[in-house]
DOGUKOL-488623 format. One record per atom (N, C-alpha, C, O, CB): residue in three letters; x, y, z. Coordinates in steps of 0.02 Angstrom, whole numbers, plus 50000, padded with zeros to 5 digits. Glycine has a CB too. Example, Ala and Ser with C-alpha at 12.3 -4.5 7.8 and 13.67 -1.06 7.14 Angstrom:
# DOGUKOL-488623
ala506604971650390 ala506154977550390 ala506604983550390 ala507124983450423 ala505654977650452 ser506424988850354 ser506844994750357 ser506455000250394 ser506705005750402 ser507044997050286 
# end
This chain:
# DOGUKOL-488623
unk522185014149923 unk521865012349986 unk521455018250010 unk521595024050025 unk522395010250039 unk520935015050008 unk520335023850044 unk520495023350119 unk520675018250148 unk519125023250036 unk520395030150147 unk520435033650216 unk519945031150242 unk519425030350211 unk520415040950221 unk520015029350306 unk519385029450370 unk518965032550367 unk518455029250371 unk519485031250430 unk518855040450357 unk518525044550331 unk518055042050288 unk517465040950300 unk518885048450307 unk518395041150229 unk518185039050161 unk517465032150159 unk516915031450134 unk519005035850125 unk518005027950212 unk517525020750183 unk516975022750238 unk516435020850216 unk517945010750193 unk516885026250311 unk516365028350334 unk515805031550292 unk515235029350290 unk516555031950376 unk516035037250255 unk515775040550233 unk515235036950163 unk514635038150152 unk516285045250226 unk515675032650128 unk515265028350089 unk514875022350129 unk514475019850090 unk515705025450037 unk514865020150176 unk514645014750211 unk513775018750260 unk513295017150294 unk515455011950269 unk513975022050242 unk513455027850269 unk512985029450212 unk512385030750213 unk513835035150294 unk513415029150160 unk512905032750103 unk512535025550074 unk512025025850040 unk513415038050029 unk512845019550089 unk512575013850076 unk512035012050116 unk511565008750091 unk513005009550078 unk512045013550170 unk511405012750226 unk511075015950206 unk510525013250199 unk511405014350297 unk511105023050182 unk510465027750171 unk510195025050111 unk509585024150106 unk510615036050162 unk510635023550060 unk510315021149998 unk509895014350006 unk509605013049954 unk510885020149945 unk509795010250051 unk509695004750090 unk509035006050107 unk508525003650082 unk510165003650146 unk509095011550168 unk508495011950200 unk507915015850145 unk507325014150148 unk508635016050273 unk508135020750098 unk507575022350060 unk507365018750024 unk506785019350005 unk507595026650032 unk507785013750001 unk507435005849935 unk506825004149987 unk506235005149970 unk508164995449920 unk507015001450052 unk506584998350103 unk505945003850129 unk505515001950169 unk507104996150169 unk505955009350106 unk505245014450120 unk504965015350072 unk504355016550073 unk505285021250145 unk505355015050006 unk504905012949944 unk504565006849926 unk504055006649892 unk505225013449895 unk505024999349963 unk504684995849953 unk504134996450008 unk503624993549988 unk505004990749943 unk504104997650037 unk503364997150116 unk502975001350076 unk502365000650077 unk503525001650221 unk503235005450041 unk502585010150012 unk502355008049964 unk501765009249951 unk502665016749993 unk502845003049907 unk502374999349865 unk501944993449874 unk501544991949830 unk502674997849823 unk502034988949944 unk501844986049986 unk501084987949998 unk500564984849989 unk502284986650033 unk501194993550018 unk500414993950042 unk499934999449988 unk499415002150007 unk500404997450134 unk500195000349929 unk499705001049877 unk499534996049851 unk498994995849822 unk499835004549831 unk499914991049854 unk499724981749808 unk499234983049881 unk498704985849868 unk500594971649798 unk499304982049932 unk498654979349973 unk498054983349973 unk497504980949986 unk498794978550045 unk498154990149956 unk497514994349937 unk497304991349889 unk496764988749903 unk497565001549920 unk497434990649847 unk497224989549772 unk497004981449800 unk496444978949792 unk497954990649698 unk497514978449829 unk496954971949800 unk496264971249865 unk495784967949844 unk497544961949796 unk496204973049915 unk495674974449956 unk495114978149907 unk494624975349882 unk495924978950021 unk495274984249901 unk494574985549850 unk494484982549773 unk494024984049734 unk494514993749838 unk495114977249758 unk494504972649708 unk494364966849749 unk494054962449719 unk494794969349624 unk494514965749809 unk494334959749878 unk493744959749856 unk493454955449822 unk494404961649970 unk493414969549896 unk492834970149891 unk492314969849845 unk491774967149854 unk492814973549906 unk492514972549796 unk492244972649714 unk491994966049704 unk491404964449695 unk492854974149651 unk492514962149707 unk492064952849719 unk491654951149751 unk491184947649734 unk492354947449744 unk491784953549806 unk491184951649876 unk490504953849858 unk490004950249862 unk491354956249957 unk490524960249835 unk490154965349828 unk489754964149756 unk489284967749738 unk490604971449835 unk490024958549717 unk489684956849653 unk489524949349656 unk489254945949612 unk490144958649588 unk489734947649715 unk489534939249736 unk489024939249774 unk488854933449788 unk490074934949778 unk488564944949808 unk488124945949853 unk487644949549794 unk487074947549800 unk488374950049923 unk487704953149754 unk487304955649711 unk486994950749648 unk486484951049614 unk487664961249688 unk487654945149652 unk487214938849582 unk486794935849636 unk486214934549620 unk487824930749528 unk486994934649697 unk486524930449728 unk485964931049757 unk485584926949783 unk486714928149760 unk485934938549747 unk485264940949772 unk485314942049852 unk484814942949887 unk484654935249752 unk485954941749876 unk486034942849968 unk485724948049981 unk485544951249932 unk486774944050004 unk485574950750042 unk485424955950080 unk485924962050058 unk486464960450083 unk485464953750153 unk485974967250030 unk486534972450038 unk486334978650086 unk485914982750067 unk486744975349964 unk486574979050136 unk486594985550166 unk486634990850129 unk486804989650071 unk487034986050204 unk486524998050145 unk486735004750124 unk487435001550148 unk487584997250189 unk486355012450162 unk487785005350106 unk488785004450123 unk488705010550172 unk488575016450162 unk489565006650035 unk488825006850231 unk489155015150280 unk489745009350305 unk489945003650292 unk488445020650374 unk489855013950343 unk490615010950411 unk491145008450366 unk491185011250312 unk490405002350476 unk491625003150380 unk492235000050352 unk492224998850287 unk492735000650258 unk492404994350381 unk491714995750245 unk491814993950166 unk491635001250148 unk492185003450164 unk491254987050127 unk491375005450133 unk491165010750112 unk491955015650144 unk492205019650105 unk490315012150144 unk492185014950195 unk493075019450197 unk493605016750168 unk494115019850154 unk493455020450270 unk493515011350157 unk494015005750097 unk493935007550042 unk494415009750010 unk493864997850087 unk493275007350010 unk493505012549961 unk493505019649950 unk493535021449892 unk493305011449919 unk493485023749992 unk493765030749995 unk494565029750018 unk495045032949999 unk493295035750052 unk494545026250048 unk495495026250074 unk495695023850001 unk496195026249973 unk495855018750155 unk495345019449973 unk495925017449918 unk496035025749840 unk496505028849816 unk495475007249869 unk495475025849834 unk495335033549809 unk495925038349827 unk496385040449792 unk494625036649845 unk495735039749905 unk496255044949919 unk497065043149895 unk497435047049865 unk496215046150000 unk497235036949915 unk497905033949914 unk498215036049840 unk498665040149829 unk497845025149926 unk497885032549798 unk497925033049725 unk497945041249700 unk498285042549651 unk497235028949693 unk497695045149725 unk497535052949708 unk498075057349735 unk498085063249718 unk496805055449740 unk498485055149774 unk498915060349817 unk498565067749841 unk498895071749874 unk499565062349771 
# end
């Protein structure tokens, strides 16, 4: 029979082991969403180029999507 002590002490180490699965998964979470936003874009961005659309110079939000995804990937 384990001590009070004891089953705290493991019931504790079960939470921690818990909560880091759950910050690894949020962190693999939001590299699947980096990654699939800049091939989002990559599509968009090759569906406006077969069709002959208008393309802006890339400044503002699509042009930091893919530098954020860059940086992410690079540590």
């Amino acid at each position: 029979m384990s001590s009070p002590a004891r089953s705290t002490v493991s019931a504790a180490s079960g939470g921690a082991v818990s909560a880091a699965e759950d910050v690894a998964d949020s962190i693999d979470a939001l590299y699947r969403k980096d990654e699939t936003m800049a091939e989002l874009k990559f599509e968009v961005m090759e569906a406006l180029r077969r069709t002959g659309a208008y393309m802006p110079k890339q400044h503002g939000k699509l042009s930091e999507l893919g530098q954020a995804s860059k940086k992410t990937r690079n540590f």
